[in-house]
C-alpha positions as CSV (number, residue, x, y, z in Angstrom):
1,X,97.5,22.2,-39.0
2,X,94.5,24.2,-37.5
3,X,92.0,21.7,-35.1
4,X,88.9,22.2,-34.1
5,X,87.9,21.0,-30.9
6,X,85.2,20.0,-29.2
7,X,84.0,21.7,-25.9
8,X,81.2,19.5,-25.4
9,X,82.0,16.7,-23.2
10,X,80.0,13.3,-25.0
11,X,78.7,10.8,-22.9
12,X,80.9,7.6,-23.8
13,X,83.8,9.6,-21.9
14,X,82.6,11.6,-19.3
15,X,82.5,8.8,-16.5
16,X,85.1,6.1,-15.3
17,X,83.2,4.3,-12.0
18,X,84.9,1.2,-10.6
19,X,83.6,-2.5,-10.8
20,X,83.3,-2.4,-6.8
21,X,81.6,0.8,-6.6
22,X,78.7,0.1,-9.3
23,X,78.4,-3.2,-7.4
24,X,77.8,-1.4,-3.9
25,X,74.9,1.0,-6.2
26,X,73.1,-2.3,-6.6
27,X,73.4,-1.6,-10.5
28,X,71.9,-4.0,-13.3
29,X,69.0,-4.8,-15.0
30,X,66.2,-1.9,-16.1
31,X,64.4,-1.8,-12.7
32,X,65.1,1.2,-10.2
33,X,66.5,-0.9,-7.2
34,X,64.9,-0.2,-3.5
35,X,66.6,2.1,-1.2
36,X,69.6,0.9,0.7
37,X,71.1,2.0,3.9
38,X,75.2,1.8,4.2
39,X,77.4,4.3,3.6
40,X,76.4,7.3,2.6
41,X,78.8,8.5,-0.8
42,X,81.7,11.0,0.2
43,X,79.7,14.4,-1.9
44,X,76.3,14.9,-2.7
45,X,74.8,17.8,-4.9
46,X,71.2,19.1,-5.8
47,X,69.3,18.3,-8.3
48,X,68.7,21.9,-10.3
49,X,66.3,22.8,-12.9
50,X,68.2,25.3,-15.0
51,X,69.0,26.4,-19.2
52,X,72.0,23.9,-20.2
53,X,73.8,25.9,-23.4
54,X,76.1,23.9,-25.3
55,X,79.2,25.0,-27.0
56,X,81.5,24.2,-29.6
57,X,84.9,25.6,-28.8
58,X,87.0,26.3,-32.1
59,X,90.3,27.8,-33.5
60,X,90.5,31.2,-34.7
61,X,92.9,33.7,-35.7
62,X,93.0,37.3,-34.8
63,X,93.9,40.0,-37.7
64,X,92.6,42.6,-39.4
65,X,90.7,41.0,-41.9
66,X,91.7,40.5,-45.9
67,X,95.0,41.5,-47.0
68,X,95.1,43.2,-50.4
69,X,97.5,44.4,-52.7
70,X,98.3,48.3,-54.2
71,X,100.0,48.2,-57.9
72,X,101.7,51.0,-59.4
73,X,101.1,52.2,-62.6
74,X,104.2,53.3,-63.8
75,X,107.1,56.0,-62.6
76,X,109.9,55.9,-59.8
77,X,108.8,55.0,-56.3
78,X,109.9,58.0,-54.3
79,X,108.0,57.2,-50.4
80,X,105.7,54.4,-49.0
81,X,104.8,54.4,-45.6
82,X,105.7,52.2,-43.1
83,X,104.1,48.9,-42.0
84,X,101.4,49.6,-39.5
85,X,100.5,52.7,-40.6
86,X,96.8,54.1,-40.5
87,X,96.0,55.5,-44.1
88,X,92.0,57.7,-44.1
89,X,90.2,59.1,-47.1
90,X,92.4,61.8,-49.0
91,X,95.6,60.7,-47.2
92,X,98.2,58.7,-48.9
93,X,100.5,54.8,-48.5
94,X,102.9,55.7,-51.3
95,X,104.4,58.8,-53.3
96,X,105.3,57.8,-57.1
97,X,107.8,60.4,-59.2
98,X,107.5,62.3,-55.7
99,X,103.6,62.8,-55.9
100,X,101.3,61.8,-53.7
101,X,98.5,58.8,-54.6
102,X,95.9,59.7,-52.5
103,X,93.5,57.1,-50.8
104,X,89.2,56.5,-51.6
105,X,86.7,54.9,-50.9
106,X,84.8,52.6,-53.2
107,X,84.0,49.1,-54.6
108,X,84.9,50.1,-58.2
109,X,88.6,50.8,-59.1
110,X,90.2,53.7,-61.6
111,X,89.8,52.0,-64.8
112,X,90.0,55.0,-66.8
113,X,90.6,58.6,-67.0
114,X,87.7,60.6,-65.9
115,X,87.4,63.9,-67.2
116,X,84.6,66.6,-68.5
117,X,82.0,64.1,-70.0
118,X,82.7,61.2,-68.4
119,X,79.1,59.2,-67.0
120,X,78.8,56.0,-64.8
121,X,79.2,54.9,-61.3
122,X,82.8,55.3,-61.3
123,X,81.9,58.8,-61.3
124,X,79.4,59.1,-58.9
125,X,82.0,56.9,-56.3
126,X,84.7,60.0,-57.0
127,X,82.3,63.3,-56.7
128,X,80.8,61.3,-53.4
129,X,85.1,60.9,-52.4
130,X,84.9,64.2,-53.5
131,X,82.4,66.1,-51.5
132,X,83.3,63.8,-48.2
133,X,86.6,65.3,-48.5
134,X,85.0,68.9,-48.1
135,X,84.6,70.3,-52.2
136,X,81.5,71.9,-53.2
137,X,80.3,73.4,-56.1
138,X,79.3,70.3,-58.0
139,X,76.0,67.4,-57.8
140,X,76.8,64.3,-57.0
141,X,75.7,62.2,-59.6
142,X,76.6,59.9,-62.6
143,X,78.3,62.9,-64.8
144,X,81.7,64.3,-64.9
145,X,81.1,68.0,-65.7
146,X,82.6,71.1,-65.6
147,X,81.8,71.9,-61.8
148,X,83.9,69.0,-61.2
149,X,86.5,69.6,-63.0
150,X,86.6,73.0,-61.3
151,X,86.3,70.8,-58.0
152,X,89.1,68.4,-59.0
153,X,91.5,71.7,-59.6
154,X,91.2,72.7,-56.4
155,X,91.8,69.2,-54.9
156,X,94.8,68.9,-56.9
157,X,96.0,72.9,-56.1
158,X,95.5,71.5,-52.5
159,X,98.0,68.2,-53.2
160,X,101.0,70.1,-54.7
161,X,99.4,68.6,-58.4
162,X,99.3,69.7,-61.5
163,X,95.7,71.5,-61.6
164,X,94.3,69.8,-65.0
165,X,90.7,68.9,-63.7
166,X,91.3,64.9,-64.6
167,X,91.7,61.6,-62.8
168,X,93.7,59.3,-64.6
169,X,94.3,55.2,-64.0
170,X,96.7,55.4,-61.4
171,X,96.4,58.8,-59.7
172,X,94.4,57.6,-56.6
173,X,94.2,54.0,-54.7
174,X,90.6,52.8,-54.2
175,X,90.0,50.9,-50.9
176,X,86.7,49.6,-48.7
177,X,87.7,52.5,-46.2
178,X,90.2,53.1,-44.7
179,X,93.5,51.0,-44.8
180,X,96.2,49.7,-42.9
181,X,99.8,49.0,-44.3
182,X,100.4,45.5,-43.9
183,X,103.6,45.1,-45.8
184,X,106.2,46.7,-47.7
185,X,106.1,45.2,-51.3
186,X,108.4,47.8,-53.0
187,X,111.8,50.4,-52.0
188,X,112.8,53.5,-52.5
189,X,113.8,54.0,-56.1
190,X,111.9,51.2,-57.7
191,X,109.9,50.9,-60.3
192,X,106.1,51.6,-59.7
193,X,105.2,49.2,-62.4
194,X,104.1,45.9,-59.8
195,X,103.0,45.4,-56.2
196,X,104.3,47.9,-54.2
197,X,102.2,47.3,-50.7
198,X,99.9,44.8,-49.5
199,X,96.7,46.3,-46.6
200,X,94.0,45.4,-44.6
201,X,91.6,47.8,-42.9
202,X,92.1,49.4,-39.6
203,X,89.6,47.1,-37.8
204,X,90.8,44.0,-36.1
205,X,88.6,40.7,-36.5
206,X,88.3,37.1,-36.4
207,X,88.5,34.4,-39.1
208,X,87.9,30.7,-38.5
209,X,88.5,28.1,-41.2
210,X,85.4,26.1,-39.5
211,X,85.4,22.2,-39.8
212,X,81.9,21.9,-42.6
213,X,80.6,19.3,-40.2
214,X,80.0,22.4,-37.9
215,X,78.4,24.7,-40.3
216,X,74.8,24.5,-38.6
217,X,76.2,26.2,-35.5
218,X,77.3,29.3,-37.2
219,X,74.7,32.2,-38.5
220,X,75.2,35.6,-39.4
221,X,74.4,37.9,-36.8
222,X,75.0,35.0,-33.8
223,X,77.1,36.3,-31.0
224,X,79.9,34.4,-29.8
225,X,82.4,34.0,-27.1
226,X,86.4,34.6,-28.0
227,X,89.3,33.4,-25.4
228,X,91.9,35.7,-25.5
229,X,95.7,34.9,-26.0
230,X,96.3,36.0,-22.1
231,X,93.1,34.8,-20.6
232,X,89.6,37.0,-20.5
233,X,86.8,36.8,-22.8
234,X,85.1,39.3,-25.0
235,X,82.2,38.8,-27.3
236,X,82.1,38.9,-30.8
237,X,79.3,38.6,-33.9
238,X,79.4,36.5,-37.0
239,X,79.4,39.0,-39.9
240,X,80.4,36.4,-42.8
241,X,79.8,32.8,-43.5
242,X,81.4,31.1,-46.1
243,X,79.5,29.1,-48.6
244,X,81.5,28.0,-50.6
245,X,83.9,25.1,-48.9
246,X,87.7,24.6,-48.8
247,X,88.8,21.3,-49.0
248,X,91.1,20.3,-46.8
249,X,95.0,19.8,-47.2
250,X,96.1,15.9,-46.0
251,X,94.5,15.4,-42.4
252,X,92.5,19.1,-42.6
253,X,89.1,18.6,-42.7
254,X,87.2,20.6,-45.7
255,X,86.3,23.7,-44.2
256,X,84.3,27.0,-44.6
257,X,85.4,30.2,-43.9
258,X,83.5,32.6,-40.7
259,X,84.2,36.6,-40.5
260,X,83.7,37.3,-36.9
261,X,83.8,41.5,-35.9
262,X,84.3,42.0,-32.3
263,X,83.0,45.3,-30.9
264,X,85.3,45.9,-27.8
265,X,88.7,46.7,-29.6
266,X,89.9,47.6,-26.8
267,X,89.6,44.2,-25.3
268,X,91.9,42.5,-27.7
269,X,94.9,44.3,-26.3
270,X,98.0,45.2,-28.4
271,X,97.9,41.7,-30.8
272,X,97.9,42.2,-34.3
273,X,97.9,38.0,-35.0
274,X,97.2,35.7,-32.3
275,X,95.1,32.2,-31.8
276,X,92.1,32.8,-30.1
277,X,88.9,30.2,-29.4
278,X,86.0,30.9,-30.1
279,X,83.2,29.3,-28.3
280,X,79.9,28.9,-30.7
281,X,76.2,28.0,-29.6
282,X,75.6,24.5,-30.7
283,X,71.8,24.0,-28.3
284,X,70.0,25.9,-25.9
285,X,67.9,23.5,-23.4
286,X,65.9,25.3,-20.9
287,X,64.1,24.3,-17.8
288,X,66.0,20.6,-17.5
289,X,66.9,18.6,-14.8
290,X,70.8,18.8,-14.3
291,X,73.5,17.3,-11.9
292,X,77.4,17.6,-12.0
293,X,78.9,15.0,-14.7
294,X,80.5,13.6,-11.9
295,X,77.4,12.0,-10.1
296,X,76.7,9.8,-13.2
297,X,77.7,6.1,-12.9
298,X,77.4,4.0,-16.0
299,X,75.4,1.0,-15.7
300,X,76.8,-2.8,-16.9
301,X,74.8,-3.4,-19.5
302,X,75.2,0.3,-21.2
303,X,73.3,4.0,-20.2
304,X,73.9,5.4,-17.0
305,X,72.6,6.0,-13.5
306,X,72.4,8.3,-10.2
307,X,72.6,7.4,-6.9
308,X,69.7,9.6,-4.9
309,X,70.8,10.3,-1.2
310,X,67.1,10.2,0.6
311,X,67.9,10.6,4.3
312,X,70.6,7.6,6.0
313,X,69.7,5.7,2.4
314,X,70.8,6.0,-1.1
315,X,68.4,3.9,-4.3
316,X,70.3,4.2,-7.6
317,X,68.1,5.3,-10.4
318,X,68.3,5.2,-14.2
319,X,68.5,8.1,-16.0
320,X,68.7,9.5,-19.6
321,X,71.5,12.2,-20.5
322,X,71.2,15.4,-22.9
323,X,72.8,18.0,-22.9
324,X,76.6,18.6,-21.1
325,X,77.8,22.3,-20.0
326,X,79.8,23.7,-18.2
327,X,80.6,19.9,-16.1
328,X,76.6,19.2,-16.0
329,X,74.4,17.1,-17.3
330,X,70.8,16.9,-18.6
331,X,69.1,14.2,-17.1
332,X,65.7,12.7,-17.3
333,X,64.1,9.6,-15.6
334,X,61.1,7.9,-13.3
335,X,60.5,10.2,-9.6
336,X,63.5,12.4,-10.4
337,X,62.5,16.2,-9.3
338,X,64.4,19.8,-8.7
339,X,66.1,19.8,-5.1
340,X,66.7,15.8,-4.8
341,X,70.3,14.8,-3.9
342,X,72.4,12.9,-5.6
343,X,75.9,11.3,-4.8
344,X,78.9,12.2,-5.9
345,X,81.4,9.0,-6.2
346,X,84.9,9.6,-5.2
């Protein structure tokens, strides 16, 4: 079961302070207690104006994005390439009756056979596949003519096919971009008439199956923070947000799905999937007073407190929390000011 987790420290258990040592800080009531002189606490630490960012640290897993699956249309499988492989435009993933089924680019797939006459999109994605792959002689537009035909005879002289100036169902794979073999479906010798690979594209990603309850921290276009398998960090942006949500399988909460792209590939090392966590930005608070989590001490009858050190004497004040980051907290409350001290229990 994938968890989200929470990177954010709340208040109810960031501090344990003993009986005896809230008693020494004079503690109780609403009033802010006069200054006492004793001993002094074992650590004391400014009092810092600075930007508090909170996170929200959660799972992800590394991969190269959706896996999809290439069906033959019919003949003898005769070579597919192995997993892992890198497949461009005008290459090919698989042979069928010992011909090659070269790979383009596009959103629409080969629904028919495109020949002299043909008009639509689906012919305007092969002349632009076309004329990428170095042909001339022909406009790219929304009609099949005889320029392409010429075109496509030259492209199949070129493959070792038979030159007839058509495209038939079948004869090419249509993919995003370029692909990446992901897993043999299919052998040597078997029919081409099912799956016979599953791919991805080249580029390694994130996905995160986020708990909904955290859906206001993630935008497209945010930048994020990823933990690496082996320690390091490397940034990433949000590229996808899911909208509509999964719900959850026995004690999984309903989630959405997040596409993350990292730009650094190089900083992902040689994993293909791994956990990684991903730290997102749930608040920025800038220009707030802030002290180590550890100087709070929680007062009797609820909130909490900090003990300023003002010379040889110590008065314990009450204060209000915000935001925790990075072990510090956001305080507020009555005389407290940027470069005042405050204890540090042991």
């Amino acid at each position: 079961m994938r968890r989200t987790r929470a990177a954010v420290l709340s208040a109810a258990g960031v501090v344990v302070a003993a009986g005896a040592g809230l008693a020494t800080a004079g503690l109780g009531g609403g009033s802010t207690p006069a200054a006492t002189r004793g001993a002094l606490p074992p650590a004391s630490a400014p009092i810092e104006k600075t930007t508090l960012v909170e996170t929200q640290k959660v799972d992800g897993t590394l991969g190269y994005g959706t896996t999809r699956t290439a069906t033959g249309g019919g003949g003898t499988v005769t070579w597919l390439a192995k997993e892992g492989t890198e497949v461009p435009r005008g290459r090919w993933a698989y042979k069928v009756d010992n011909l090659p089924v070269p790979l383009l680019y596009g959103s629409l797939p080969l629904y028919r056979t495109l020949s002299s006459g043909t008009e639509g999109p689906d012919v305007k994605q092969f002349e632009q596949n076309l004329r990428a792959l170095g042909y001339t002689g022909f406009t790219v537009d929304k009609t099949y003519d005889s320029f392409t035909a010429a075109a496509v005879k030259r492209w199949q002289d070129d493959l070792g096919l038979k030159e007839t100036g058509a495209i038939t169902k079948g004869s090419v794979l249509i993919a995003p971009g370029e692909i990446r073999v992901a897993e043999r479906k299919a052998t040597i010798g078997d029919r081409a008439s099912g799956p016979l690979l599953t791919y991805t594209g080249t580029t390694r990603r994130i996905s995160v199956d986020l708990d909904v309850q955290y859906q206001r921290l993630v935008k497209k276009g945010a930048e994020v923070s990823i933990e690496l398998p082996e320690g390091g960090t490397t940034k990433g942006t949000i590229t996808s947000v899911g909208k509509v949500a999964k719900e959850g399988k026995g004690e999984e909460p309903t989630s959405i799905s997040v596409g993350i792209a990292v730009g650094r590939q190089s900083a992902l090392g040689p994993y293909d999937k791994a956990p990684v966590e991903v730290h997102l930005t749930a608040g920025r608070h800038a220009d707030v007073l802030a002290v180590p989590i550890g100087a709070l001490l929680a007062r009797p009858g609820g909130g909490y407190a900090v003990q300023l050190v003002e010379g040889a004497s110590t008065r314990t004040v009450p204060v209000e929390t915000g935001a925790f980051s990075d072990g510090r907290v956001e305080i507020t409350g009555t005389g407290l000011a940027e470069g005042m001290k405050v204890g540090i229990p042991a």
